[in-house]
N, CA, C and O atoms as a Tinker XYZ file with bonds, in Angstrom:
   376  protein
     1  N     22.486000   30.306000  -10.957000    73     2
     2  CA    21.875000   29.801000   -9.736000    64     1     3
     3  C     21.459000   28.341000   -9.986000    63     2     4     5
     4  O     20.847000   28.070000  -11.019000    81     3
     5  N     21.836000   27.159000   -8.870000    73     3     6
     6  CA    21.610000   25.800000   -8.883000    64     5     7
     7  C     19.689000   26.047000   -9.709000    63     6     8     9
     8  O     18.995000   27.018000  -10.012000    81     7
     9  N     19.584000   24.993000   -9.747000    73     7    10
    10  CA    18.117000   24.193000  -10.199000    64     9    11
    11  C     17.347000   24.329000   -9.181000    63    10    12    13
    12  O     16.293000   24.964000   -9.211000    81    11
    13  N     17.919000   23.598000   -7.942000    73    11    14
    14  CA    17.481000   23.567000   -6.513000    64    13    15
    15  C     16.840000   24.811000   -6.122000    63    14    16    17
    16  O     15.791000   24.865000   -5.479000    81    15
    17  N     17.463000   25.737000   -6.504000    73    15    18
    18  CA    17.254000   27.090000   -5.865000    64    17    19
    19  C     16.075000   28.151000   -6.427000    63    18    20    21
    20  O     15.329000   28.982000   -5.909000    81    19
    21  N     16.276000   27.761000   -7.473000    73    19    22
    22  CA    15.244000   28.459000   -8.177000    64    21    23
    23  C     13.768000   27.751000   -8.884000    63    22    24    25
    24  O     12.965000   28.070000   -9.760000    81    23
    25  N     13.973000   26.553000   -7.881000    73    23    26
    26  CA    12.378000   26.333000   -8.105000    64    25    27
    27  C     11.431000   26.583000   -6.863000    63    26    28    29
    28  O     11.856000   26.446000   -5.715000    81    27
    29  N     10.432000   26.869000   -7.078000    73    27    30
    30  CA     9.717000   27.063000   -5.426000    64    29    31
    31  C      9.459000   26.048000   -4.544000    63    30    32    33
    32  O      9.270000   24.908000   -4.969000    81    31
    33  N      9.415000   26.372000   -3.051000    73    31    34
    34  CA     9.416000   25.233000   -2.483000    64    33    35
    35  C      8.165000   24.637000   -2.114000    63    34    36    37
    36  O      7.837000   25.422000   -1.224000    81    35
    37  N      7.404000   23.946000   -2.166000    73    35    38
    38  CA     6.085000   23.579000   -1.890000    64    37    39
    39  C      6.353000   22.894000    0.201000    63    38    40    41
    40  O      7.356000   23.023000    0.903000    81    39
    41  N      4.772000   22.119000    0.605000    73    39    42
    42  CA     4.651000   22.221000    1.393000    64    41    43
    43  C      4.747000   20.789000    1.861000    63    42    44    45
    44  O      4.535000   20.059000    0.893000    81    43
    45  N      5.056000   19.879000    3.300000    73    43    46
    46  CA     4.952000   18.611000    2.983000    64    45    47
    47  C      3.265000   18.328000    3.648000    63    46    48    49
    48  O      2.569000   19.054000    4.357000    81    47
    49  N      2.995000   16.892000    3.038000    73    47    50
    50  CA     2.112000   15.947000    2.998000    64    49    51
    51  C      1.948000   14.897000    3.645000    63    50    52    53
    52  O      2.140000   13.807000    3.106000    81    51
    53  N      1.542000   15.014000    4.992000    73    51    54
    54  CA     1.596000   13.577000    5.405000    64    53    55
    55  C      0.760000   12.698000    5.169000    63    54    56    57
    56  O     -0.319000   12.847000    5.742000    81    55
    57  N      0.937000   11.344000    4.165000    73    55    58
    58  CA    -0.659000   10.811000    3.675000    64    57    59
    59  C     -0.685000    9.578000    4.702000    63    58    60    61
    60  O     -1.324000    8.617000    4.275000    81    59
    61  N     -0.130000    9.423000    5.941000    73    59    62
    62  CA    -0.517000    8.213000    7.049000    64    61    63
    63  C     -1.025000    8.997000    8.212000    63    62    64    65
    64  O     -1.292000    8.566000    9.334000    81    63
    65  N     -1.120000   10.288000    7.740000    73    63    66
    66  CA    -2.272000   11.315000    9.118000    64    65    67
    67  C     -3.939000   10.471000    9.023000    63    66    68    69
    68  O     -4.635000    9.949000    8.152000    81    67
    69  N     -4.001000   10.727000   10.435000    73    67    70
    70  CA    -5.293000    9.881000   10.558000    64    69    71
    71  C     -6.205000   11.382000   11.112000    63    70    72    73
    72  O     -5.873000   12.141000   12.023000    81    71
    73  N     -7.575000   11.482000   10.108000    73    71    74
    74  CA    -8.309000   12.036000   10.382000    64    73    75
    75  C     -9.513000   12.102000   11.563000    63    74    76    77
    76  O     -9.790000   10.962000   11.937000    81    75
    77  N    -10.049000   12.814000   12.028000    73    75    78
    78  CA   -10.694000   12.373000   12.875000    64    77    79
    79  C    -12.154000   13.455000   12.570000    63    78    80    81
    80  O    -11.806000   14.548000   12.122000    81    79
    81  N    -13.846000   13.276000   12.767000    73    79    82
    82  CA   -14.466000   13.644000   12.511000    64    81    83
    83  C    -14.467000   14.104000   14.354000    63    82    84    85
    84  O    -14.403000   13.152000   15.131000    81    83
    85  N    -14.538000   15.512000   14.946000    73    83    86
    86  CA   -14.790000   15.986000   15.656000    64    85    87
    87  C    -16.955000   16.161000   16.667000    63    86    88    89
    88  O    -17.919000   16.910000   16.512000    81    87
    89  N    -16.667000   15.117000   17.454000    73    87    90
    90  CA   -18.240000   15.306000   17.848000    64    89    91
    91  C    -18.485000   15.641000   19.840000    63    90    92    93
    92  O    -18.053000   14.986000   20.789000    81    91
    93  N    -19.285000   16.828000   19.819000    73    91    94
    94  CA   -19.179000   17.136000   21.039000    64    93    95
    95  C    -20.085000   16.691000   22.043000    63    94    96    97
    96  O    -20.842000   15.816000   21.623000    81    95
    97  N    -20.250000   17.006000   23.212000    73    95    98
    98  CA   -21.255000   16.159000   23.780000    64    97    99
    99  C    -22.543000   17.053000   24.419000    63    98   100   101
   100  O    -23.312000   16.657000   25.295000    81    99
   101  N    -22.567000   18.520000   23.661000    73    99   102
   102  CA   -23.472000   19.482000   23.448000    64   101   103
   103  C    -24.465000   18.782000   21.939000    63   102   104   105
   104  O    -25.684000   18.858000   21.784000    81   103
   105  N    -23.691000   18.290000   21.231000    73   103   106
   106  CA   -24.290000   17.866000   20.384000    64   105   107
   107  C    -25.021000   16.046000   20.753000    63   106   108   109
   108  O    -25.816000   15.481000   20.002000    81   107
   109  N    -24.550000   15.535000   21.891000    73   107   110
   110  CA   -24.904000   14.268000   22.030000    64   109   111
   111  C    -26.031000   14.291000   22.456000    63   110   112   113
   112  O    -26.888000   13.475000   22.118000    81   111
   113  N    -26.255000   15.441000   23.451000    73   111   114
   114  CA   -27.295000   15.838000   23.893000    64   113   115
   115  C    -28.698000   15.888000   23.300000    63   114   116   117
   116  O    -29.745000   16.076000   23.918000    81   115
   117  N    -28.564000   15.722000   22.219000    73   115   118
   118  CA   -30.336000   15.809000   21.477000    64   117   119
   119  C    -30.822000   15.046000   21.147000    63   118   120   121
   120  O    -31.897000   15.122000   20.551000    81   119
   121  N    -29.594000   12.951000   21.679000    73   119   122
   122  CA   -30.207000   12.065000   21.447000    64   121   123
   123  C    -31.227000   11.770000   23.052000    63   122   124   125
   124  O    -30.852000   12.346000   24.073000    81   123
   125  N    -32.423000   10.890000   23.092000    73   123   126
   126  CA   -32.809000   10.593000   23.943000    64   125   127
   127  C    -32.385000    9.575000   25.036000    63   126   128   129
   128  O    -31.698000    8.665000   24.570000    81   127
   129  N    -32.603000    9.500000   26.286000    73   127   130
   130  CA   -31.905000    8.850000   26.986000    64   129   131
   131  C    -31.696000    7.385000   26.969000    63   130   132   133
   132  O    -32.661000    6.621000   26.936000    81   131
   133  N    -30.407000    6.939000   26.991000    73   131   134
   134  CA   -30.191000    5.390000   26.589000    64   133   135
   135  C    -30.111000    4.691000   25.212000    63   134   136   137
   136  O    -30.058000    3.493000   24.932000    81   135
   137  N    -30.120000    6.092000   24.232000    73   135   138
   138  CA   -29.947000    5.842000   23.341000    64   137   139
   139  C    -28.271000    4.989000   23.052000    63   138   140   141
   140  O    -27.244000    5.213000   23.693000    81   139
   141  N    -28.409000    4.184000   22.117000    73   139   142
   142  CA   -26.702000    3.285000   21.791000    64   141   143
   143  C    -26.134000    4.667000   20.244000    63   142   144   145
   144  O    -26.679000    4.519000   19.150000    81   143
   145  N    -25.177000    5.724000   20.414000    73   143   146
   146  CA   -24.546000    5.773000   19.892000    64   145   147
   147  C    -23.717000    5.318000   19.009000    63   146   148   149
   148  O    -22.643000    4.954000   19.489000    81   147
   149  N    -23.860000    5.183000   17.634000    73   147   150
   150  CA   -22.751000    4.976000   17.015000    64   149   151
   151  C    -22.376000    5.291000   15.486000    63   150   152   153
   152  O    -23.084000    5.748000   14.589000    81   151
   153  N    -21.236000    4.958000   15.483000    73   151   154
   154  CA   -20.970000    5.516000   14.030000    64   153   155
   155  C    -21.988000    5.724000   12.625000    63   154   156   157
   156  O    -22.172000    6.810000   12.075000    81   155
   157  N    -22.380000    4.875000   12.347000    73   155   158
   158  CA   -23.767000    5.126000   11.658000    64   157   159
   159  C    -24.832000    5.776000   11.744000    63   158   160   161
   160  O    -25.469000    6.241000   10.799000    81   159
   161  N    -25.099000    5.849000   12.933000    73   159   162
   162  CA   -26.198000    6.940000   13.641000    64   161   163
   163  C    -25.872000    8.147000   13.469000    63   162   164   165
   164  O    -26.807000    8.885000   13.156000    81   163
   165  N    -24.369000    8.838000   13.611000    73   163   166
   166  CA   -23.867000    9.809000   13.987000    64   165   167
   167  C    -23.661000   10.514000   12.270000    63   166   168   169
   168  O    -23.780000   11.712000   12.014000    81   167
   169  N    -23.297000    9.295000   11.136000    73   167   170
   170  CA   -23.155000    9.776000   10.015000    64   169   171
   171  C    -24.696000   10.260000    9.413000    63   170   172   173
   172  O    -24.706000   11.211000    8.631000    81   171
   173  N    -26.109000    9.544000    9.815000    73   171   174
   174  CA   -26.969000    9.677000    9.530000    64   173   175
   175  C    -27.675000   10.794000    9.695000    63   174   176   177
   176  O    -28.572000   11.192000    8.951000    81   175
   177  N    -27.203000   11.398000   10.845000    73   175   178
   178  CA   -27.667000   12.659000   11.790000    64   177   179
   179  C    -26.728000   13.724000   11.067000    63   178   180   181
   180  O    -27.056000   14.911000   11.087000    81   179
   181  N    -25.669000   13.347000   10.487000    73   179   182
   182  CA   -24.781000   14.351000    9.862000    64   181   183
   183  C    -23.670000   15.296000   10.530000    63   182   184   185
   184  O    -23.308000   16.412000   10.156000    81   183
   185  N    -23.137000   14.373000   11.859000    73   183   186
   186  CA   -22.316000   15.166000   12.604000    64   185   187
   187  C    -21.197000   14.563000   12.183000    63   186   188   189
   188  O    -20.214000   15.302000   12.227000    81   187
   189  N    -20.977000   13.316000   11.733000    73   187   190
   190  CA   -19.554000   12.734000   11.354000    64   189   191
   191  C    -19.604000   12.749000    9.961000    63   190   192   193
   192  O    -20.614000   13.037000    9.318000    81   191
   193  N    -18.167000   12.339000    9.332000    73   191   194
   194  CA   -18.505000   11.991000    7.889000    64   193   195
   195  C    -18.085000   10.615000    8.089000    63   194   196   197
   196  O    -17.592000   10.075000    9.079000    81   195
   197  N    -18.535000    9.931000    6.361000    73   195   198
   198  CA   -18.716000    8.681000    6.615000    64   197   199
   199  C    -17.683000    7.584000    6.714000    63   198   200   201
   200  O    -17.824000    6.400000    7.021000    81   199
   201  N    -16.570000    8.297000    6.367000    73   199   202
   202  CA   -14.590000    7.368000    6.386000    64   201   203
   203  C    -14.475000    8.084000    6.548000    63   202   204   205
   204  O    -14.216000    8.772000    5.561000    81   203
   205  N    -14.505000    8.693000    7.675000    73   203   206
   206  CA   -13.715000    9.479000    9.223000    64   205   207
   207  C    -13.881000    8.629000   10.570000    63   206   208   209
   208  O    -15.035000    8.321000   10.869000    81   207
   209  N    -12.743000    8.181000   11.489000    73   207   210
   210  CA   -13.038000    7.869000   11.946000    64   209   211
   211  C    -13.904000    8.684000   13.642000    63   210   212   213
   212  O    -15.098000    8.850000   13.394000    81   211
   213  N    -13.708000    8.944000   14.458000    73   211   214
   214  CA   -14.509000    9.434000   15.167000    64   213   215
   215  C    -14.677000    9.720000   16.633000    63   214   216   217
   216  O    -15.264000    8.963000   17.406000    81   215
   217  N    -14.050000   11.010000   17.005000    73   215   218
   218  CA   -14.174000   11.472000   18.258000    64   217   219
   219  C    -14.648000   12.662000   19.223000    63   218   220   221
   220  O    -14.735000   13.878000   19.051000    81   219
   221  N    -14.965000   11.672000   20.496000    73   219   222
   222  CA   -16.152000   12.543000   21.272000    64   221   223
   223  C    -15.091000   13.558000   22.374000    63   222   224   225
   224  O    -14.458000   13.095000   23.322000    81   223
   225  N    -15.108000   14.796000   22.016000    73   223   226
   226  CA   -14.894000   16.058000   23.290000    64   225   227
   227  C    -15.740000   16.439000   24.358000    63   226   228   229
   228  O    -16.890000   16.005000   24.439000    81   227
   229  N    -15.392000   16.996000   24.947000    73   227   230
   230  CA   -15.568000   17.689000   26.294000    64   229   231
   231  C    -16.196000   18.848000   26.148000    63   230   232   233
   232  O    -16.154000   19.594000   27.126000    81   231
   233  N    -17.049000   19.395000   24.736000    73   231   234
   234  CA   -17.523000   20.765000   24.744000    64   233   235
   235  C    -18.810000   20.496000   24.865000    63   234   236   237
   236  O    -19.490000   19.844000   24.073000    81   235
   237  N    -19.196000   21.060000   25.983000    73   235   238
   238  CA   -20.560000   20.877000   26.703000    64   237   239
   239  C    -20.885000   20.046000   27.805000    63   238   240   241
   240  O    -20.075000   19.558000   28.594000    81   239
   241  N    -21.861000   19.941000   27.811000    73   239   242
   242  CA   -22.548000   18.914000   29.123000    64   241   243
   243  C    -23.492000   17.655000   28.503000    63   242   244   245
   244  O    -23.906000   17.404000   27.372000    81   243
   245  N    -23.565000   17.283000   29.241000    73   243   246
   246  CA   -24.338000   15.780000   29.118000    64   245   247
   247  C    -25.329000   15.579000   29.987000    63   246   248   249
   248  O    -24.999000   14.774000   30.858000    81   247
   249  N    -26.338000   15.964000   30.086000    73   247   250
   250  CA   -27.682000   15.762000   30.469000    64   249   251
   251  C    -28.356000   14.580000   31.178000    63   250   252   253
   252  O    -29.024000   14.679000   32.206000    81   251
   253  N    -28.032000   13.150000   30.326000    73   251   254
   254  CA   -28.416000   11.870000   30.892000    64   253   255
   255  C    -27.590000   11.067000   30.073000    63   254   256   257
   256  O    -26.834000   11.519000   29.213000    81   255
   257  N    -27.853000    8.988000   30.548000    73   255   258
   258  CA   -27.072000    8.589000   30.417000    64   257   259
   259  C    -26.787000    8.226000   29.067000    63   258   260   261
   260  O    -27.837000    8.197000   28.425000    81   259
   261  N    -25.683000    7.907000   28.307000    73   259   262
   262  CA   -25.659000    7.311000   26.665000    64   261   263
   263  C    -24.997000    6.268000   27.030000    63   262   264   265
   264  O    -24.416000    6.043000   28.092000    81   263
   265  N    -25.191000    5.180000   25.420000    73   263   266
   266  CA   -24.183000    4.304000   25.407000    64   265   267
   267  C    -23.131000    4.911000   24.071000    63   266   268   269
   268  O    -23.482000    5.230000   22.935000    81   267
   269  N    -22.037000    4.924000   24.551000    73   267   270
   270  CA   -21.583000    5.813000   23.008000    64   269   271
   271  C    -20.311000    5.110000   22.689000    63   270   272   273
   272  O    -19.427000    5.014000   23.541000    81   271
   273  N    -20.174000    4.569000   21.386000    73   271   274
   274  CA   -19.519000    3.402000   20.738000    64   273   275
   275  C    -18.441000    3.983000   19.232000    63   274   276   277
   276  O    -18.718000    3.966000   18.033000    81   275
   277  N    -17.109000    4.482000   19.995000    73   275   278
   278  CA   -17.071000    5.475000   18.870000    64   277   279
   279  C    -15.347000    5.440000   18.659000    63   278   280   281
   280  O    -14.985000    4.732000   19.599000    81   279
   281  N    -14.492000    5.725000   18.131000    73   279   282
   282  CA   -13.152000    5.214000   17.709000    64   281   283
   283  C    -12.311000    5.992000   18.931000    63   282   284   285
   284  O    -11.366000    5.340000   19.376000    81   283
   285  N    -12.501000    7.066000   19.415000    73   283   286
   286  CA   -11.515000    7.721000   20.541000    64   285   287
   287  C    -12.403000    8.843000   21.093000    63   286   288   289
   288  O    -13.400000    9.372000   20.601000    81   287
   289  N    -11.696000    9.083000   22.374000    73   287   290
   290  CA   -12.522000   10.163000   23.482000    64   289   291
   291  C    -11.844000   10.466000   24.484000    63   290   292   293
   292  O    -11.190000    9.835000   25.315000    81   291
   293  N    -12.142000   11.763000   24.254000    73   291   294
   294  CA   -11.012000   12.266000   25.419000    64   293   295
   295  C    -11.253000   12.101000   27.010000    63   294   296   297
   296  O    -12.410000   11.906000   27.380000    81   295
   297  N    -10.201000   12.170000   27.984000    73   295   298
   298  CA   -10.408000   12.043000   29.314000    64   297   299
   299  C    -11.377000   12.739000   30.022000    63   298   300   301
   300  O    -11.956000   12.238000   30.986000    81   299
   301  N    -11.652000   14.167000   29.498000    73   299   302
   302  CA   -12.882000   14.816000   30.414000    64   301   303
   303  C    -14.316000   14.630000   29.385000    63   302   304   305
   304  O    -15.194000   15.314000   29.911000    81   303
   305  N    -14.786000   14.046000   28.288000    73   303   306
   306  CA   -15.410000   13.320000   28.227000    64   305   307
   307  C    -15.992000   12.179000   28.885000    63   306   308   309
   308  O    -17.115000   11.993000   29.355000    81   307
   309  N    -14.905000   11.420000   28.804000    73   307   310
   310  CA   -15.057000   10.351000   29.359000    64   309   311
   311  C    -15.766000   10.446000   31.207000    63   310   312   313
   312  O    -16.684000    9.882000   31.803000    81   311
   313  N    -14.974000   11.231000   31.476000    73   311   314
   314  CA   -15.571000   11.677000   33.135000    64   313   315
   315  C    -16.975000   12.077000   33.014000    63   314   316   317
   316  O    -17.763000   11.890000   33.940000    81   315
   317  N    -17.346000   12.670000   31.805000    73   315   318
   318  CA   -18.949000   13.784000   32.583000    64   317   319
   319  C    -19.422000   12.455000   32.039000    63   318   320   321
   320  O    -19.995000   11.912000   32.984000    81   319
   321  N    -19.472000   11.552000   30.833000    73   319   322
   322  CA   -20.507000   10.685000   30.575000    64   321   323
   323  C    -20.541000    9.642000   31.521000    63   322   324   325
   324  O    -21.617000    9.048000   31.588000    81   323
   325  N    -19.335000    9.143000   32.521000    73   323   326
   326  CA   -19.597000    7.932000   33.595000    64   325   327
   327  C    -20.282000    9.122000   34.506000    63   326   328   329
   328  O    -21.293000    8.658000   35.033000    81   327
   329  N    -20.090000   10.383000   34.838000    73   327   330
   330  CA   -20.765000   11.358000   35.707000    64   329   331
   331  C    -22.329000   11.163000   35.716000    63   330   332   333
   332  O    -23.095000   11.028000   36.670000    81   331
   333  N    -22.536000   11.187000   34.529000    73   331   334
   334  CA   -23.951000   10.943000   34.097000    64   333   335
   335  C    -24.808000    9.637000   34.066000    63   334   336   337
   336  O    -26.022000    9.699000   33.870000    81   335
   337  N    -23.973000    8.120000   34.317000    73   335   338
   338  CA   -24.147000    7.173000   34.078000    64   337   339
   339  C    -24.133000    6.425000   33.144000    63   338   340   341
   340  O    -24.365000    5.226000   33.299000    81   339
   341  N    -23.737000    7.192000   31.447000    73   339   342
   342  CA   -23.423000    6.610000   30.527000    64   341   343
   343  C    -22.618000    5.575000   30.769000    63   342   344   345
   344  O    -22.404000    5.266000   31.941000    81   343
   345  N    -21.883000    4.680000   29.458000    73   343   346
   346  CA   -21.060000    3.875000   29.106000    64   345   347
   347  C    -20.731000    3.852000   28.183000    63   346   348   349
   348  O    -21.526000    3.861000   27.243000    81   347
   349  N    -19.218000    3.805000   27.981000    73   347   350
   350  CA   -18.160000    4.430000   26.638000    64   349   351
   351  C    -17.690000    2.669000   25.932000    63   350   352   353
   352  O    -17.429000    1.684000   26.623000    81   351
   353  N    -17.700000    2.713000   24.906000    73   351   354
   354  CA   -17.143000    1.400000   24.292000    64   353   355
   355  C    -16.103000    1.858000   23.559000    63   354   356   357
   356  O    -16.623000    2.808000   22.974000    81   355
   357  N    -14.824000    1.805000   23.158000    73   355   358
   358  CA   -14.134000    2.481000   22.504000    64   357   359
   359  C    -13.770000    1.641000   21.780000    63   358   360   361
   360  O    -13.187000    0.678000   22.279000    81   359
   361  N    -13.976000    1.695000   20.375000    73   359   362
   362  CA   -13.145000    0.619000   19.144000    64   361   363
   363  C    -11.730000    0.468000   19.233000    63   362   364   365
   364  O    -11.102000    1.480000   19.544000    81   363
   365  N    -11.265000   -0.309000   19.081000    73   363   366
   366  CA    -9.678000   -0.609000   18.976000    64   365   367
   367  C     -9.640000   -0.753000   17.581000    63   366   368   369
   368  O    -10.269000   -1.549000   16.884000    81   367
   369  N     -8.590000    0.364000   17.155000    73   367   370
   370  CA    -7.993000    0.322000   15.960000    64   369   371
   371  C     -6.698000    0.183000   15.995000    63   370   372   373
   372  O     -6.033000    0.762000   16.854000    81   371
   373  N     -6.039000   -0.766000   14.882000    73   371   374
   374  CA    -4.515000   -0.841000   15.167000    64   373   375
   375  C     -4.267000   -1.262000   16.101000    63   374   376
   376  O     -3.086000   -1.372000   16.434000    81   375
């Protein structure tokens, strides 16, 4: 039997995958109102890690307004926090 064949096959690796630290807006919720969101804050509080970059979902509600300053966010995010009167800054990466 070839070489090929009889070694096992392992799994692939993509090392240009971009991670993302997952943050919801059930969890945004326990800052006070008008608070400025952002990456540092969010690592401090312990919902992101610290080279991850960083995005806000749609799981939950949003209470009042934020300013939230954060690498990506999804579309029904984005709706309940202008719903609420927030304002989204989104980093441009790449």
């Amino acid at each position: 039997m070839p070489l090929q064949r009889r070694l096992p096959k392992r799994g692939f690796y993509n090392k240009f995958k971009t991670e993302f630290s997952i943050v919801s807006l059930a969890q945004l919720n326990q800052f006070d109102a008008g608070t400025v969101i952002t990456a540092d804050l969010l690592v401090r509080e312990g919902m992101a890690k610290k080279d991850q970059l960083i995005k806000v979902l749609a799981n939950g509600d949003l209470s009042h307004a934020l300013t939230i300053n954060v690498d990506k966010i999804s579309t029904g995010a984005k709706a309940k926090i202008e719903a609420v009167g927030g304002t989204i800054i989104v980093a441009e990466s790449e």
